[in-house]
C-alpha positions in Angstrom: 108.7 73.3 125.3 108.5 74.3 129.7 106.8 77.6 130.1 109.6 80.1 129.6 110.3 81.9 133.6 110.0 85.1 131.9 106.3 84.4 130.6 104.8 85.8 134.1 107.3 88.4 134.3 106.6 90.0 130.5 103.0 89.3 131.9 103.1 91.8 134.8 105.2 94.5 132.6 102.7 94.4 129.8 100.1 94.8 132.4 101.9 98.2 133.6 102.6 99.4 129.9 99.1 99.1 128.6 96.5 98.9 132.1 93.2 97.5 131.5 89.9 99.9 129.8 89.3 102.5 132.0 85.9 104.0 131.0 86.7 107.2 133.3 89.7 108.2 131.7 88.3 107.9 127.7 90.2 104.4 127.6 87.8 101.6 126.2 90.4 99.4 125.5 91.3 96.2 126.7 94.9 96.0 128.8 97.9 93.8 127.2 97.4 91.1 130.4 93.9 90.3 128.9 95.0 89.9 125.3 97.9 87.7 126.6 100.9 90.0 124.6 103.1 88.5 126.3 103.4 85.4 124.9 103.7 87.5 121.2 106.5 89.5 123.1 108.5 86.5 124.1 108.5 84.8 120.8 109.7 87.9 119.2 112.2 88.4 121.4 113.6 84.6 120.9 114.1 86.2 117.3 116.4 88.6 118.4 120.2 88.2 118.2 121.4 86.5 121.4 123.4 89.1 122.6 119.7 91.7 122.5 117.8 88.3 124.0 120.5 88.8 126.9 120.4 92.4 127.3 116.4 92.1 127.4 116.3 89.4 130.1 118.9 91.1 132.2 116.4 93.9 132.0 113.9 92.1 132.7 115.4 90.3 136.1 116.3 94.0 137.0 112.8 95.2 136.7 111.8 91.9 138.5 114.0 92.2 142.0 114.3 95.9 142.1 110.8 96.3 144.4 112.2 93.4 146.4 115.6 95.3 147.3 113.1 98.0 148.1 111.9 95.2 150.8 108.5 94.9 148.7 107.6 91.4 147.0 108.9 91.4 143.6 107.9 93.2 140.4 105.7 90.3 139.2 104.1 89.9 142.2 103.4 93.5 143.0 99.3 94.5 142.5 98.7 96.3 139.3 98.8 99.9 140.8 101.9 99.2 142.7 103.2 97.6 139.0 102.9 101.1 137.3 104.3 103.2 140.5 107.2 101.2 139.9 107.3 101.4 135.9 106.4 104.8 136.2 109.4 105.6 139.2 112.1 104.3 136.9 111.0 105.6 133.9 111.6 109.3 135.6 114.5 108.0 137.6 117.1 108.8 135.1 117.1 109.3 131.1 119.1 105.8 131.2 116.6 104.2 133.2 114.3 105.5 131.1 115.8 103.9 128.1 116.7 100.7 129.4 113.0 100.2 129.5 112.6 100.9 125.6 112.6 97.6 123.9 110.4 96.4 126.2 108.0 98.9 125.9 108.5 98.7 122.2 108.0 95.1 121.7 104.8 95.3 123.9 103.0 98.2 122.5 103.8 96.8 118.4 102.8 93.2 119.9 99.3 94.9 121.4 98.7 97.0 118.0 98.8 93.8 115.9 96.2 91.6 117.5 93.3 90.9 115.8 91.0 92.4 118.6 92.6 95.6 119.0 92.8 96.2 115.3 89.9 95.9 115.0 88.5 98.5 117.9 91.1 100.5 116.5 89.1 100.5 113.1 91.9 99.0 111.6 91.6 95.4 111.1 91.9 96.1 106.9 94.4 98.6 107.9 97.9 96.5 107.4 96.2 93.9 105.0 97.6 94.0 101.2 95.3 96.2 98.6 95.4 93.4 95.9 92.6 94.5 93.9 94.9 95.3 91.0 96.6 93.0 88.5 100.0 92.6 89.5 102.9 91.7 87.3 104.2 88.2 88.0 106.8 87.8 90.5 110.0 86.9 89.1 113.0 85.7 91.6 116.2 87.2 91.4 118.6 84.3 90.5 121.4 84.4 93.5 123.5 81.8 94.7 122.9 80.6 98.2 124.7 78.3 100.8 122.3 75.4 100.2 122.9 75.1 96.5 126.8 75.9 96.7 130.0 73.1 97.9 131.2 74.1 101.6 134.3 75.8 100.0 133.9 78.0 97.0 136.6 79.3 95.4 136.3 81.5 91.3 137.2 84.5 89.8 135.9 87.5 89.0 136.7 90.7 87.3 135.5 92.6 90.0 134.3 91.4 93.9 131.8 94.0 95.3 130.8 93.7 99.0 127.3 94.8 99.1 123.9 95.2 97.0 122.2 98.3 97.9 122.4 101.7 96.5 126.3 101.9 96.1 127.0 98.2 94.8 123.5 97.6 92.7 124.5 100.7 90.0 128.2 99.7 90.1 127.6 96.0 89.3 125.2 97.1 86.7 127.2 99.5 85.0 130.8 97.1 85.0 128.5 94.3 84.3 126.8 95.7 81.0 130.4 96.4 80.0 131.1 93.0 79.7 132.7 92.3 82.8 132.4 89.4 85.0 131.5 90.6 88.5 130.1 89.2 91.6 128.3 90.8 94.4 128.7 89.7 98.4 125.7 89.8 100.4 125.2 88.8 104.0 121.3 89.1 103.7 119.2 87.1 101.5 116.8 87.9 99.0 112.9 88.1 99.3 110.0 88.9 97.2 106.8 90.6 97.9 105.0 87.2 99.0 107.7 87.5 102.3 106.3 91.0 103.2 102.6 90.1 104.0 103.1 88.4 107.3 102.7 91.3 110.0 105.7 93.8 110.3 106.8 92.8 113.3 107.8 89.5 112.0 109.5 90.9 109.0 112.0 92.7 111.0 114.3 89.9 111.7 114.3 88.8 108.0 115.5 92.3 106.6 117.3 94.3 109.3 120.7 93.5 110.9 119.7 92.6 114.6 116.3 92.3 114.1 115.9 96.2 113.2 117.4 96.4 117.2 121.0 98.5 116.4 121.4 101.2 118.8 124.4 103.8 119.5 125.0 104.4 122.7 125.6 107.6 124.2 123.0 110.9 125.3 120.6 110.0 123.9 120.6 106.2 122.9 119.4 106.5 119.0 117.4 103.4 117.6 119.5 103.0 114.3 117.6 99.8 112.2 119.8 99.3 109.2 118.9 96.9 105.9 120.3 93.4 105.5 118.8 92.0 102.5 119.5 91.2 98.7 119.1 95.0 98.0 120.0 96.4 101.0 118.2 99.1 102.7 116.5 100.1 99.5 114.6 97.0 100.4 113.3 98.5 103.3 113.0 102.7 103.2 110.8 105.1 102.8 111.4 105.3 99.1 112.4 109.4 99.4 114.4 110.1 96.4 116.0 113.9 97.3 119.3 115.2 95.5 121.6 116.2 98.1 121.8 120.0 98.0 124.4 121.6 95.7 126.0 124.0 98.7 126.6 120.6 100.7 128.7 119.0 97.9 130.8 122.0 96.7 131.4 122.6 100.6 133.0 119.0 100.8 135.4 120.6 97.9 136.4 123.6 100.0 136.8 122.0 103.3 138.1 118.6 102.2 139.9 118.9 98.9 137.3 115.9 97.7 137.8 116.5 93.9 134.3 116.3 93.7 132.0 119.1 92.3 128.5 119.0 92.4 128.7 119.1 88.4 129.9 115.8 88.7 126.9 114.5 90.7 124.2 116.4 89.2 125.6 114.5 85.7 124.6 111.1 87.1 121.0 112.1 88.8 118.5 112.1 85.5 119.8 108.3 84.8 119.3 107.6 88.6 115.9 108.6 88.8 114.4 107.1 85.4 116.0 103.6 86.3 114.3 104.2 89.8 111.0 105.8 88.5 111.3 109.0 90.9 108.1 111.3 90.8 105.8 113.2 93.2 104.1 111.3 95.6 100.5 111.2 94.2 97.5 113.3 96.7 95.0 109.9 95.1 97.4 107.9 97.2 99.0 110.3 100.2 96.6 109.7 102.6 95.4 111.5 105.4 98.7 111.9 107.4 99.9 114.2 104.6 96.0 116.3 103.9 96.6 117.1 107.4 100.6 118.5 107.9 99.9 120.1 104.5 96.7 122.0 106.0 98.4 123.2 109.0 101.3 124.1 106.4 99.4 126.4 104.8 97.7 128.1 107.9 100.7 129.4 108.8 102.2 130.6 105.7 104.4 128.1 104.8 105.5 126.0 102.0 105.9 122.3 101.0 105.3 120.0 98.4 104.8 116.4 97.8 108.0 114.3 98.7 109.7 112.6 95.1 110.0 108.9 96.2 110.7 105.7 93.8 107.3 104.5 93.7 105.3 105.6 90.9 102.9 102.8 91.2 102.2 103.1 95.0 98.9 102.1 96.2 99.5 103.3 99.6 99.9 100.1 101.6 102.3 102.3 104.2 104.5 99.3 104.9 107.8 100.4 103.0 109.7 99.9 106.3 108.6 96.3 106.1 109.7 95.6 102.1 106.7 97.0 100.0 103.7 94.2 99.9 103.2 95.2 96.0 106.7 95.4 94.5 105.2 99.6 94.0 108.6 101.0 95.7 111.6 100.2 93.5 114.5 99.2 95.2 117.6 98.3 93.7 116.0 94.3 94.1 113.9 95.9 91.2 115.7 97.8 88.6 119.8 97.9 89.1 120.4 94.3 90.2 118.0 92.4 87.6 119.8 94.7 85.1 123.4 93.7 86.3 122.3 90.0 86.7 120.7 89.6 83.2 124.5 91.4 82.2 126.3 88.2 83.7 126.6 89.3 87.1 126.3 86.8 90.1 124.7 87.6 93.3 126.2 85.5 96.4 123.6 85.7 98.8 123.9 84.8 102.9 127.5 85.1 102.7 129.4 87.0 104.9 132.6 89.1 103.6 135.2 88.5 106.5 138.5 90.4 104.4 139.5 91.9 101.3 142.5 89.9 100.2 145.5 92.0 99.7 148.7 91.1 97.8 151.3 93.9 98.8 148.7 97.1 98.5 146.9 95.8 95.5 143.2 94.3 96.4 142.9 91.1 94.7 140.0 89.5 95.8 137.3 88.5 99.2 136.7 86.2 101.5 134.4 85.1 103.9 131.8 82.5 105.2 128.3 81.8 104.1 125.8 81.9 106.8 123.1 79.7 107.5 119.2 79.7 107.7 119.0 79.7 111.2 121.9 82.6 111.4 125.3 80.0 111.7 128.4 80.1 109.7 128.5 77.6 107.2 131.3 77.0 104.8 133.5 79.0 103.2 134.6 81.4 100.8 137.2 82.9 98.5 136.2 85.2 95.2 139.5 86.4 93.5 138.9 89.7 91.9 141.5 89.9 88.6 141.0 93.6 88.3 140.0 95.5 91.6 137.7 95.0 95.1 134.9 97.6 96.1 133.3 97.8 99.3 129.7 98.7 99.7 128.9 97.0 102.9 127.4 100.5 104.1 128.5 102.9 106.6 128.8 100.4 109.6 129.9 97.6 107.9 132.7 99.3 105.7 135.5 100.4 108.1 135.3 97.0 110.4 136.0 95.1 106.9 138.5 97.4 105.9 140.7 97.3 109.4 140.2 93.6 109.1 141.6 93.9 105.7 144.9 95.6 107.2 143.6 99.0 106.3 144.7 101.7 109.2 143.0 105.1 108.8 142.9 106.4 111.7 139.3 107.9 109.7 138.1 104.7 109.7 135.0 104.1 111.7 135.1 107.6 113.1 133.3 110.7 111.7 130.3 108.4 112.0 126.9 110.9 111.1 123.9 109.7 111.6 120.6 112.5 110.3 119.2 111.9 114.0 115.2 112.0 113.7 112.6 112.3 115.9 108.6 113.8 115.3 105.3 115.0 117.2 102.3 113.5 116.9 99.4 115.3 117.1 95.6 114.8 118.3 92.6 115.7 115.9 88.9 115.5 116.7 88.1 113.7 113.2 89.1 110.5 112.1 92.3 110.9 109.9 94.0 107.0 109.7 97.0 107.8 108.2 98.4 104.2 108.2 96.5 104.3 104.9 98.1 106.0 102.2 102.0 106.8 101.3 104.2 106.4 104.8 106.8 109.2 104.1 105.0 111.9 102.0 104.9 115.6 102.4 108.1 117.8 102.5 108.9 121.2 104.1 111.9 122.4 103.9 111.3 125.9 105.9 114.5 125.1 107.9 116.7 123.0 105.4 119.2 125.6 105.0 119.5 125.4 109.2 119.7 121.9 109.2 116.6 120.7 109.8 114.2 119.0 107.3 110.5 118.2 107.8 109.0 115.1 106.0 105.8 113.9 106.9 105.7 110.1 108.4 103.4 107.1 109.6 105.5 104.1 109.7 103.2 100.6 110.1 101.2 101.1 113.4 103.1 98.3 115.2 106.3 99.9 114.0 105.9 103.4 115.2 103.1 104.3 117.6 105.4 102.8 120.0 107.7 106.2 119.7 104.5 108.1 119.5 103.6 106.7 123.0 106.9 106.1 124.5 107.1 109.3 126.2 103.7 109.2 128.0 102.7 106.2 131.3 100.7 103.3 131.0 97.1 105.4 131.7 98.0 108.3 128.7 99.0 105.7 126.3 95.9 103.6 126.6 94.2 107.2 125.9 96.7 108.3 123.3 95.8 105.1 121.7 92.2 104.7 122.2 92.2 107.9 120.0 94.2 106.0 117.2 92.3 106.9 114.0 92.7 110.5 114.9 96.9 111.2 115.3 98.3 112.4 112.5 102.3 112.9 112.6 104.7 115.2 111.5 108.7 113.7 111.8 111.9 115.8 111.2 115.4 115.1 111.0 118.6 117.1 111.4 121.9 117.5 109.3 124.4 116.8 112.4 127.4 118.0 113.2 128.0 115.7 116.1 130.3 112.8 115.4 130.0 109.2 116.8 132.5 106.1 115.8 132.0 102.4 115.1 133.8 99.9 117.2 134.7 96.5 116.3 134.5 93.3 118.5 135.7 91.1 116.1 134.5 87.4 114.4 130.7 87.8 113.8 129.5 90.0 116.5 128.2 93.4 115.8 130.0 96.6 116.3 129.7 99.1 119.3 128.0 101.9 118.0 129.2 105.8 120.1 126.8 108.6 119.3 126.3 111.5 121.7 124.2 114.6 120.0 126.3 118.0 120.9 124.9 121.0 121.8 124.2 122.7 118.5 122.6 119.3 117.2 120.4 119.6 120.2 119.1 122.8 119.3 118.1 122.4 116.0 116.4 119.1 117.1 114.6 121.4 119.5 113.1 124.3 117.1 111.9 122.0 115.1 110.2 119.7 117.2 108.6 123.0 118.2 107.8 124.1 114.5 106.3 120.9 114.1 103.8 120.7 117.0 102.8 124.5 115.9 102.1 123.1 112.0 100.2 119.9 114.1 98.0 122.7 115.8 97.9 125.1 113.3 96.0 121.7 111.7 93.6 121.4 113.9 95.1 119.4 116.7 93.1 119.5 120.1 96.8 118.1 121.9 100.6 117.4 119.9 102.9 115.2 121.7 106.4 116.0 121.4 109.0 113.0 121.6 110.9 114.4 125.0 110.6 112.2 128.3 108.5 114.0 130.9 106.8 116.8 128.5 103.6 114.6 127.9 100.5 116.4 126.2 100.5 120.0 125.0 97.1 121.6 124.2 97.7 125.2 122.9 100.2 127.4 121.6 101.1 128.9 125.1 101.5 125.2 126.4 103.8 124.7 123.5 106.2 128.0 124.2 106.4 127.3 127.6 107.8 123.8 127.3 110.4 124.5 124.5 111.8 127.3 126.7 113.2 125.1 128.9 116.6 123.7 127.5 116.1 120.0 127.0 119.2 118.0 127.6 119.9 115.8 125.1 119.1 112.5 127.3 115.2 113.5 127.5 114.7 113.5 123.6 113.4 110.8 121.7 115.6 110.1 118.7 115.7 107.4 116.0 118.0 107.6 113.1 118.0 105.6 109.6 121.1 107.1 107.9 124.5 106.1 108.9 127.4 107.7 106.8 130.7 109.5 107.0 132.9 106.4 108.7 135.3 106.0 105.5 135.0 110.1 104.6 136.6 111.7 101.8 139.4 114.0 101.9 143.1 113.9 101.7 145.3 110.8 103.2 145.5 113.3 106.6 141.6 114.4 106.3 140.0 111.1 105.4 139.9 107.3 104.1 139.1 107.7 100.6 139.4 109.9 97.6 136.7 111.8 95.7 136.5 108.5 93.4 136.1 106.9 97.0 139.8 104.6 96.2 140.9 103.9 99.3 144.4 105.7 100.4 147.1 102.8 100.9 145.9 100.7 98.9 145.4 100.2 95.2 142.3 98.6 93.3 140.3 98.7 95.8 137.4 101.2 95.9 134.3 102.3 98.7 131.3 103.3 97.5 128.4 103.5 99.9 127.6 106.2 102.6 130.5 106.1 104.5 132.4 108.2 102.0 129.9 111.1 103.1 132.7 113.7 105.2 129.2 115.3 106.3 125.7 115.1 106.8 123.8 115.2 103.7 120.2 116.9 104.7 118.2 114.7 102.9 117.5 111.1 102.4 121.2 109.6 100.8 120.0 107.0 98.7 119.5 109.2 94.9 123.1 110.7 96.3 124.9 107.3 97.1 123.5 106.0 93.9 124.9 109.0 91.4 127.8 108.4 93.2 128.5 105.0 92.3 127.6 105.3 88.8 130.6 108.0 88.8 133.2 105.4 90.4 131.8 103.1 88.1 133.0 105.3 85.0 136.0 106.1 86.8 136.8 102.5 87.2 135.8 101.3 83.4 138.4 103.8 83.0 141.4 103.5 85.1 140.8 99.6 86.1 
C-alpha cells in the first residue's frame, strides 16, 4: 500500500499534541513524533465510518493550509514551536475550533498511552493485561444466526419480531420465550466473547460501538455520545452500575404525563432484575485506588457515599468494562437474559439490520431489513413475519428513525431526546494511586441527586479516557499531566437534564444527525458539581484538580478553585461526554408523547417500544436496572393482551 499523504501531516500534529521530554518542565517522556503514533492514528482512523474518515481528513487539510493562508509554509512544515503556536491559537480561537480538534487529539493521546514504551514508563505495562490467574468457566457461544450461514433472502415466522438485544429486548424475549412462544430477536451488531476483548481498547471500539464509539450531537457543547452495537447491546459495553431510578422521578411521569405507570409497578419487577443480573456492592478487595481516594476526600468533608451496586459480583478489577469485560465478571444481558431466552427456543439474528416494521392497515405484522456484512456492507435480505405483535428495542437513537420509516408520525418521535450529560475532574496526588487497576465505575455520592446531579467515581481504560482528562490543557501540560500518570485519581458526575435535543434521519444506512444544546439550568448544575468535585479531589489530598472546561487548566487550592467557578462558563467551554440516550419515543398521551405506559405505540396496534426512548425525562441514574424492570412489565402486559 503508497504511504498514505496524511502520514506526515498526523506526524506534525502528534508532534504538537504530545512535544518531546522536556526535563525542565517535570516531563521525562518521550513525544508522540519519536514513538511514530501516527501511523497507529491512521490505521485507527481507516476503521472509522467513512463519513468520520472524511470529517477527520477535512480536518486535517484545514489544520494543514491554515498557516499557509497566514502566508507561513504549511502546518507540516512549520518548526515544532511554531507547530504548537498554531495548535495552541486554534484551540483558543473559538469553542468550535476547539472541538474540531477533538478526535484528533483523542485518537493521538489513546494511540500514545497504548505503546508498549510508554506503558511501561508509565508503570503500567501489566496495567491493561487480563488477570487470569483464576479458573475461569468455559466459554460457551451464544448460538445466533449470521449472514454467512443464512440464504441471501430469508423469509419465517415468528410469534413475536423484537428489534434489539440489550436491556429492553433481552428480558422481553426471555420472558415470551419461556412462555412457549416462538420469538426472534433483530440485531445489527454481532456477538463476541471475552477472547474478542483482550486486544487493546482502542481496537475494540469499532467491533462494539455504532461508529466506532465516534457519535456526537452537535450543538453548545458538542457531547461525545458512544452507544453499544453488539449481541447484547450496550450492556455489553457499560460500566455495569445497576441503580433503581428514584421513586419521585417515576410517580412525577404520572402527574405530568398521565403515563399509567406507578412506581409500584416498577419496584415489582426490580428484585427479579437484579438476581438474574447478580447486582451487589462493588467489593473495597477489588475497588481500587481511584475509589480509596474520592471516598477519603468524601469523608474529610463531611459527606456521604457508598460503594456503587453494579452487575458484577465476580469482578476482578480488570477496569475495561467500556471495552466488553476481559473475564465474562460483568453480566450483561450476553450472559444471563439472552442464554435464558435462547435455550427457551428463541432465535437471535445477528448483523442484520431492521430497515421497517411491516404494517398491514395499523396492525404490526412483522420486520424487515438487510443483513450486513463483515466488512460493514449490505448483504442480502430479510423479512420475519410476526403472527402476534412487533417490539422495538433498537434504543433511544435507533427507535424513532425505524418507526417514521415504518409510517409512524409522532410529531414525539425523535424529539425530547435526553441525554445525562457527563463530564469529571481529575485530580493530582503526590503518591502513586493507579486507578486503572481495580473496578472502573465504583463509588457513589449522591449529596446533589435530589438537584440533579450524581457523583460516581470513574477511570475508564487509560487509552480511553485520559484523553478527556488532558484535553483541556496544551501540548507542554499534558506531557506533565501525564508524566504524573500513576498519581491522578478522578471523580466524574453527571446531570439529570432538562435540555432537549432531537434525532434526525438521513435515510438508507447512514447515521442520524444528532441536536443537543445544554440550556442554562443544565449548565449550572454541570458547574456546581464540577466544583464539588474538585473540592472532594483536594479535600483528598490533591496537590492540583483539573476541571474539564477549555481555558481553566490547573487549579492548586481552594481559593484557585472559587475563583474560577465564579465566572459563568458558557456552555461551549465545558467538556461533556454522555452514555445515556433516552426520551425520543416518550410516554404520555397521543398529544404528550409516542407511546403508552405499556410503551404500545399510539396509531398503531401490536406493536410495542421498549427501550430508553420511552423515558419522558431524565432518570438520574444509570437506566439499564430501569429499562430492564420495564420490559419485564410489557412483557406481562403482552402475555396478556397479545
Amino acid at each position: 500500500m503508497p504511504p498514505d499523504p496524511m502520514h506526515a501531516l498526523l506526524t506534525a500534529a502528534a508532534d504538537a499534541i504530545l512535544p518531546p521530554a522536556n526535563e525542565s518542565l517535570g516531563d521525562p517522556l518521550p513525544g508522540a513524533a519519536e514513538l511514530d503514533v501516527a501511523t497507529r492514528v491512521l490505521a485507527l482512523i481507516r476503521r472509522l465510518p467513512p463519513v468520520h474518515q472524511r470529517l477527520l481528513r477535512a480536518g486535517l487539510w484545514l489544520l494543514e493550509h491554515l498557516p499557509w493562508l497566514a502566508l507561513q509554509p504549511r502546518f507540516s512544515r512549520l518548526d515544532r514551536p511554531a507547530r504548537a503556536r498554531w495548535l495552541h491559537r486554534l484551540e483558543a480561537f473559538s469553542p468550535l475550533s476547539a472541538r474540531a480538534l477533538l478526535p484528533l487529539k483523542m485518537l493521538t493521546m489513546g494511540a500514545y498511552l497504548e505503546t508498549p514504551r510508554v506503558a511501561a514508563l508509565l508503570g503500567m505495562e501489566n496495567g491493561q493485561k487480563v488477570p487470569l490467574a483464576q479458573a475461569l468457566a468455559p466459554i460457551q457461544p451464544l448460538p445466533v444466526q449470521r449472514p454467512e450461514d443464512l440464504p441471501p433472502d430469508v423469509r419465517a415466522e415468528f410469534d413475536v419480531v423484537i428489534v434489539g438485544s440489550g436491556a429492553g429486548a433481552a428480558p422481553l424475549a426471555r420472558t415470551l420465550a419461556q412462555a412457549g412462544w416462538s420469538v426472534a430477536l433483530i440485531e445489527e451488531g454481532d456477538a463476541h466473547t471475552r477472547e474478542e476483548f483482550r486486544a487493546p481498547p482502542l481496537d475494540r471500539m469499532p467491533l462494539l460501538y455504532r461508529d466506532a464509539g465516534a457519535t456526537v450531537t452537535l450543538g453548545r457543547p458538542t457531547v461525545l455520545l458512544p452507544i453499544g452495537r453488539a449481541v447484547g447491546g450496550t450492556t455489553v459495553v457499560n460500566s455495569g452500575t445497576c441503580l433503581r431510578t428514584p421513586e419521585r422521578i417515576v410517580a412525577g411521569w404520572q402527574d405530568a404525563f398521565g403515563s399509567g405507570l406507578s412506581p409500584e409497578a416498577l419496584a415489582r419487577h426490580y428484585p427479579d432484575v437484579e438476581a438474574t443480573l447478580g447486582v451487589a456492592p462493588a467489593s473495597w478487595s477489588v475497588m481500587g485506588g481511584n475509589a480509596e481516594t474520592i471516598r477519603r476526600g468524601v469523608e474529610a468533608l463531611g459527606l456521604s457515599g457508598r460503594p456503587l451496586p453494579r452487575n458484577a459480583p465476580d469482578c476482578h478489577g480488570a477496569g475495561q468494562c467500556a471495552a466488553g469485560c476481559p473475564l465474562d465478571a460483568k453480566r450483561g444481558v450476553h450472559l444471563n437474559y439472552l442464554p435464558q431466552a435462547v435455550a427457551a427456543g428463541a432465535t437471535i439474528f445477528a448483523r442484520a439490520r431492521a430497515d421497517a416494521v411491516v404494517r398491514e392497515g395499523s396492525r404490526a405484522v412483522g420486520v424487515r431489513g438487510r443483513f450486513r456484512a463483515k466488512d460493514g456492507g449490505l448483504t442480502g435480505q430479510f423479512e420475519l413475519r410476526a403472527r402476534r405483535g412487533v417490539v422495538v428495542a433498537a434504543g433511544a437513537i435507533g427507535t424513532p428513525g425505524l418507526l417514521r420509516a415504518s409510517g409512524l408520525r409522532s410529531p414525539h418521535l425523535g424529539q425530547h431526546l435526553r441525554i445525562h450529560p457527563a463530564t469529571g475532574v481529575t485530580g493530582r496526588f503526590p503518591h502513586e494511586i493507579r486507578a486503572w487497576r481495580g473496578v472502573l465505575q465504583s463509588y457513589l455520592i449522591e449529596t446533589l441527586a435530589d438537584d440533579g446531579v450524581l457523583f460516581e467515581a470513574t477511570f475508564p481504560p487509560p487509552s480511553l479516557g485520559y484523553a478527556e482528562a488532558g484535553m483541556t490543557l496544551d501540548g507542554p501540560g499534558r506531557k506533565q499531566l501525564l508524566g504524573h500518570f500513576s498519581q491522578l485519581a478522578t471523580l466524574g458526575l453527571l446531570v439529570s437534564d432538562t435540555s432537549e435535543g432531537r434525532v434526525v434521519e438521513l435515510g438508507g444506512a447512514r447515521s442520524p444527525l444528532l441536536f443537543y444544546n445544554l440550556n442554562d439550568a443544565d449548565r449550572r448544575k454541570t458547574l456546581r458539581g464540577m466544583k464539588l468535585a474538585a473540592e472532594i479531589l483536594l479535600a483528598a489530598g490533591a496537590t492540583e484538580v483539573v476541571p474539564m472546561i477549555e481555558g481553566v487548566g490547573v487549579l492548586r487550592n481552594r481559593s484557585e478553585i472559587e475563583a474560577c467557578f465564579a465566572r459563568d462558563w458558557p456552555a461551549s467551554r465545558l467538556q461533556l461526554s454522555a452514555y445515556h440516550p433516552m426520551g425520543t419515543a416518550r410516554i404520555g398521551q397521543p398529544g404528550q408523547g409516542a407511546v403508552d405506559g405499556w410503551g404500545a405505540v399510539h396509531g398503531a396496534d401490536r406493536l410495542v417500544v421498549c427501550d430508553a426512548c420511552v423515558f419522558p425525562t431524565s432518570l438520574t441514574v444509570n437506566p439499564q436496572v430501569t429499562i430492564m424492570a420495564f420490559a419485564q412489565r410489557a412483557a406481562a402486559r403482552i402475555l396478556e393482551t397479545w
